[in-house]
C-alpha positions as CSV (number, residue, x, y, z in Angstrom):
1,X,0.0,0.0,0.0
2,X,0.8,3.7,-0.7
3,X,1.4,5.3,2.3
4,X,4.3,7.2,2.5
5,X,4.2,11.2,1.9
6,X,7.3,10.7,-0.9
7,X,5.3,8.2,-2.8
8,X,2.1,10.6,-2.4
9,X,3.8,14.0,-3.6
10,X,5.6,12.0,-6.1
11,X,2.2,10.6,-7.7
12,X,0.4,13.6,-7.3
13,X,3.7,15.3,-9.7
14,X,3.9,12.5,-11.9
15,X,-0.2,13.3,-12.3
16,X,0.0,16.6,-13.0
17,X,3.3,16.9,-15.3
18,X,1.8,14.3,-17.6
19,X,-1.9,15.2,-17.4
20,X,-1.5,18.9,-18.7
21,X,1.8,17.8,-20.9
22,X,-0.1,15.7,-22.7
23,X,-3.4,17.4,-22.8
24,X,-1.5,20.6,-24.8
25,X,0.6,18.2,-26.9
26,X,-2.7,16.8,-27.8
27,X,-4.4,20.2,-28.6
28,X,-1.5,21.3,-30.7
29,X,-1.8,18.3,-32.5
30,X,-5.5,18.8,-33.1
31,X,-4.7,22.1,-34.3
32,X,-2.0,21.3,-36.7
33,X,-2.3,17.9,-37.9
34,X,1.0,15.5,-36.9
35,X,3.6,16.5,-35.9
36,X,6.4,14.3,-37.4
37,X,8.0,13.7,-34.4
38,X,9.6,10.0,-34.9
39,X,9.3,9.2,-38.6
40,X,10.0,5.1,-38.9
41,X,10.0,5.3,-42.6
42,X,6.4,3.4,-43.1
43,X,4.3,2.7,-46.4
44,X,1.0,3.9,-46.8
45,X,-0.8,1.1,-45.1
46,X,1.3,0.3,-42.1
47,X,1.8,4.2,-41.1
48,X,-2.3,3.6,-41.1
49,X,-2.4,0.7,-39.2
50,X,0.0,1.4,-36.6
51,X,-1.8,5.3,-36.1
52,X,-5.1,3.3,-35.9
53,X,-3.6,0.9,-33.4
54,X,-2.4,4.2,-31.5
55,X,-5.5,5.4,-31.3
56,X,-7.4,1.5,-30.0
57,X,-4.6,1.8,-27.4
58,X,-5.5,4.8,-25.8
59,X,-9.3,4.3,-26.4
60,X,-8.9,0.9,-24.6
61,X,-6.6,1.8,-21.6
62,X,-9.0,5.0,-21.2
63,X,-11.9,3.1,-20.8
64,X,-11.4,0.2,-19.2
65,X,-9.1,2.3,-16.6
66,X,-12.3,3.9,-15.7
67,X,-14.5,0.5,-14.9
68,X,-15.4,-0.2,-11.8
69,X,-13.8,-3.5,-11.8
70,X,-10.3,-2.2,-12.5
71,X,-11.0,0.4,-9.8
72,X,-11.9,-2.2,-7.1
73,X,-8.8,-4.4,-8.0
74,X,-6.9,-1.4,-7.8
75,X,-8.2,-0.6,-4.7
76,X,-6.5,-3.3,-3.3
77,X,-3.4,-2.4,-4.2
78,X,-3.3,1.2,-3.7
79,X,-5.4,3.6,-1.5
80,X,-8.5,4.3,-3.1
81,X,-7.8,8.2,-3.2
82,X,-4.5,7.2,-5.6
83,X,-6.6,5.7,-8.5
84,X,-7.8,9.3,-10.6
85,X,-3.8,10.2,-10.3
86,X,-3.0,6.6,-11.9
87,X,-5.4,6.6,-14.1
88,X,-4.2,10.3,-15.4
89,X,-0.9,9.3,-15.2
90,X,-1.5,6.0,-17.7
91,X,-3.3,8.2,-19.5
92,X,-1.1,10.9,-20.1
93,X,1.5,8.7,-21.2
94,X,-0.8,6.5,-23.6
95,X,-2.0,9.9,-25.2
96,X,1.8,11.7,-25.6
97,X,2.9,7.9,-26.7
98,X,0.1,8.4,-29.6
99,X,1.2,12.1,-30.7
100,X,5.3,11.1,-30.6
101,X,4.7,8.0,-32.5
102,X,1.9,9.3,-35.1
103,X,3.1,8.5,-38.2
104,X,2.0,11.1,-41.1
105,X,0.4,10.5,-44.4
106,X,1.3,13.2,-47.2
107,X,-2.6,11.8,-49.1
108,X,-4.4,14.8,-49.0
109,X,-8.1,14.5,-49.5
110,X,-9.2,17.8,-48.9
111,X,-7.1,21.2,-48.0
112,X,-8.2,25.1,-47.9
113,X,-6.1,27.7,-48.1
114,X,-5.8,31.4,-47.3
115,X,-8.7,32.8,-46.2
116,X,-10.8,30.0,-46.7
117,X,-9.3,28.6,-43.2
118,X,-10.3,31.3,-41.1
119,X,-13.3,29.6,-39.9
120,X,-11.5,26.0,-39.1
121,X,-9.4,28.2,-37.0
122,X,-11.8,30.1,-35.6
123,X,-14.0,27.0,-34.6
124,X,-11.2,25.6,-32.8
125,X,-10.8,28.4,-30.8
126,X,-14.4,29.2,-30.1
127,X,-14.3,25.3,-29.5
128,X,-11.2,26.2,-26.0
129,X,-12.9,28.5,-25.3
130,X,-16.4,26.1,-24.9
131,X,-14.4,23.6,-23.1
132,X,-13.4,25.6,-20.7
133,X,-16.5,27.5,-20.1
134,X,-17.6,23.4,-19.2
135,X,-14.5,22.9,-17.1
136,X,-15.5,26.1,-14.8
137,X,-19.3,25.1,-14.8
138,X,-17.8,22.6,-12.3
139,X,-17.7,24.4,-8.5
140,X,-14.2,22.0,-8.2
141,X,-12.4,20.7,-11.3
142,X,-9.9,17.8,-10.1
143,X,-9.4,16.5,-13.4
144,X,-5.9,14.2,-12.2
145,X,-6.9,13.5,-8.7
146,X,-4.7,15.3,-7.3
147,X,-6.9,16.8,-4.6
148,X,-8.0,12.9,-3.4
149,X,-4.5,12.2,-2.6
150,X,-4.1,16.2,-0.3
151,X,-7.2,15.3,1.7
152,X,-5.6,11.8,2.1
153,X,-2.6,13.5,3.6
154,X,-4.5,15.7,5.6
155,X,-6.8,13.3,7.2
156,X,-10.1,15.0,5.8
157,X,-12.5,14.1,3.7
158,X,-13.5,16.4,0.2
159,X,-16.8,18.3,0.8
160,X,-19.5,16.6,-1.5
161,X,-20.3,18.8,-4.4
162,X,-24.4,18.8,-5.1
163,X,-24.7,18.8,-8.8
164,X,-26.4,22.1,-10.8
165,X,-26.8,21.9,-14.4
166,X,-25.0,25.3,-15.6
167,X,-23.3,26.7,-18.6
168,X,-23.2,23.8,-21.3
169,X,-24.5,21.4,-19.2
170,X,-28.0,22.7,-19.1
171,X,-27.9,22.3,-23.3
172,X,-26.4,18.6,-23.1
173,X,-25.0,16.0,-21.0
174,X,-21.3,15.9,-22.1
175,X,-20.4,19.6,-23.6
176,X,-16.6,18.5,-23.0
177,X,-17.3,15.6,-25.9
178,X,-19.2,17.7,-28.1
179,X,-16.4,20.6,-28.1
180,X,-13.8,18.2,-28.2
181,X,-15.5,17.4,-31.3
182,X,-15.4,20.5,-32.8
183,X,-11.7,20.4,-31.9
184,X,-11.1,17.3,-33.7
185,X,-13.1,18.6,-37.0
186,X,-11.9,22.1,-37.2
187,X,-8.6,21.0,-39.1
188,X,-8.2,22.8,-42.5
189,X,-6.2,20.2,-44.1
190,X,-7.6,16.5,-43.9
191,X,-4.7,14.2,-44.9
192,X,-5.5,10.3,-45.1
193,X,-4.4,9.6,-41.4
194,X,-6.3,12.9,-40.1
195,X,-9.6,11.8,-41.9
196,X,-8.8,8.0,-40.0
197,X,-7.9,9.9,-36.7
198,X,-11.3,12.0,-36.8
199,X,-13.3,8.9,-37.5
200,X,-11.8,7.0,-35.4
201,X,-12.3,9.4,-32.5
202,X,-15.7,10.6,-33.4
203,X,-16.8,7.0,-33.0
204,X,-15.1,6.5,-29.9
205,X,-16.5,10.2,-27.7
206,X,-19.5,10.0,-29.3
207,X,-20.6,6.6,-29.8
208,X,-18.5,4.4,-27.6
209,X,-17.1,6.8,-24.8
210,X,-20.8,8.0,-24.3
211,X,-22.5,5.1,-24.0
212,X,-19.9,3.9,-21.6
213,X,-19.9,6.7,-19.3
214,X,-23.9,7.0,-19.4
215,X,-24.5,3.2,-18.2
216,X,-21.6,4.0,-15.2
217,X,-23.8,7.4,-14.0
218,X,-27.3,5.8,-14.2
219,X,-25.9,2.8,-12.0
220,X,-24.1,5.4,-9.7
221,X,-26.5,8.1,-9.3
222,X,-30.3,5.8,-10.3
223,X,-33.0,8.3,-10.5
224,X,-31.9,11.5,-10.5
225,X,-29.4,11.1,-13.6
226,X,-32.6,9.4,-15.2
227,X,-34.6,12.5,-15.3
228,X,-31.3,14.7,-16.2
229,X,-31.2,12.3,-19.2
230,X,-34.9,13.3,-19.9
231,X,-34.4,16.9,-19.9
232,X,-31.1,17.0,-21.7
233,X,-29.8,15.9,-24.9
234,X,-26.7,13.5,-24.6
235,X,-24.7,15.2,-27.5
236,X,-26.7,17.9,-29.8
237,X,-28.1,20.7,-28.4
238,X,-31.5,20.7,-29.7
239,X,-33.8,21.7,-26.8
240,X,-34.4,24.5,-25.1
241,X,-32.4,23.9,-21.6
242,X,-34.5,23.5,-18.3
243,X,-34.6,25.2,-15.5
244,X,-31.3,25.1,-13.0
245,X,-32.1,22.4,-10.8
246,X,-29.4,20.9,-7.8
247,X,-28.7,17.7,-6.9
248,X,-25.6,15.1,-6.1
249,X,-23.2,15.8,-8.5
250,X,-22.4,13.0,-11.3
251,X,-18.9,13.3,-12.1
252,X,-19.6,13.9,-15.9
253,X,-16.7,13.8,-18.3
């Protein structure tokens, strides 16, 4: 078991470094395309298979590291409070091992130019700035656990968080997926292993990662994230939002 105050700062470091690392090496990516960092000389097809396989790799260690079964095993291994600062850890790693290793393909299907990208560029942006307006909708955003592990070393317990449906989450249930979207999609030049990457992600956050997440919040929070489902689109905003209503805060995206 974790216990020692060296291990703890050291994981709650290690959590932090390679959460927002990663998370900005993954944003410039989306913004340029790849970034040719380790070229290994590949054809066509196998720079496509091993990006695809780059992509299954993190989509599989970021969802099952989630379950609750992996959580419980964990659990006996480490302290409860250490498993979100694994799990970004892992992650982290898994997502800059993706962006290093992504292997570019000069096949371009569709590119504009001057002027013409203006509003890619400006959709990404707009698209931050959404995410972060749903990042601060949340009254305390501890997106690599590192808080978890501080009340562990202070002996207290984090004060529960009741749950109001504000900013994007009063217009649908995962406004962090849907921007991320618009992230993903807002690249002007769509090479062959961009349009693979896009697909392959869009399936993923808005199919798969959805889904996922949806079954874990009913089971964890019954009736009251049953009606929230009723009054809120998952993904496209196409109702008028409700009325700002409290309750015990699901942990959303």
């Amino acid at each position: 078991m974790l216990e020692s105050k060296i291990a703890a700062y050291t994981i709650m470091v290690l959590a932090g470094l390679f959460g927002w690392v990663s998370l900005l090496v993954f944003m410039v990516f989306l913004f340029v395309g790849s970034l040719n960092i380790v070229s290994l000389g590949f054809d066509t097809r196998s720079a496509l298979w091993l990006d695809a396989g780059l992509c299954l790799l993190f989509f599989v260690q970021h969802s099952v590291m989630v379950r609750k079964f992996v959580r419980r095993w964990q659990a006996k291994l480490v302290p409860e409070e250490y498993g979100a600062a694994i799990y970004a850890i892992f992650s982290g790693l898994v997502l800059l091992a993706m962006v290093v290793f992504w292997q570019s393909v000069q096949w371009p299907i569709i590119e504009f130019h001057g002027v013409y990208r203006i509003p890619f560029r400006a959709l990404f942006l707009l698209s931050v700035a959404g995410f972060a307006w749903g990042v601060r909708s949340f009254k305390s955003f501890d997106p690599f656990g590192v808080s978890l592990i501080r009340h562990r070393l202070r002996g207290t317990q984090p004060r529960p968080q009741p749950f109001v449906a504000v900013g994007p989450y009063r217009w649908v249930r995962h406004p962090l997926y849907l921007f991320m979207l618009f992230m993903i999609w807002s690249c002007p030049a769509l090479t062959m292993d961009r349009l693979m990457f896009n697909l392959l992600w869009t399936v993923w956050i808005g199919v798969v990662g959805t889904i996922l997440e949806e079954r874990d919040l009913v089971a964890e929070f019954g009736d009251i994230y049953r009606e929230y489902q009723r009054k809120v689109p998952m993904l496209i905003p196409f109702r008028i939002p409700p009325p700002v209503e409290s309750h015990n805060k699901p942990d959303g995206d």
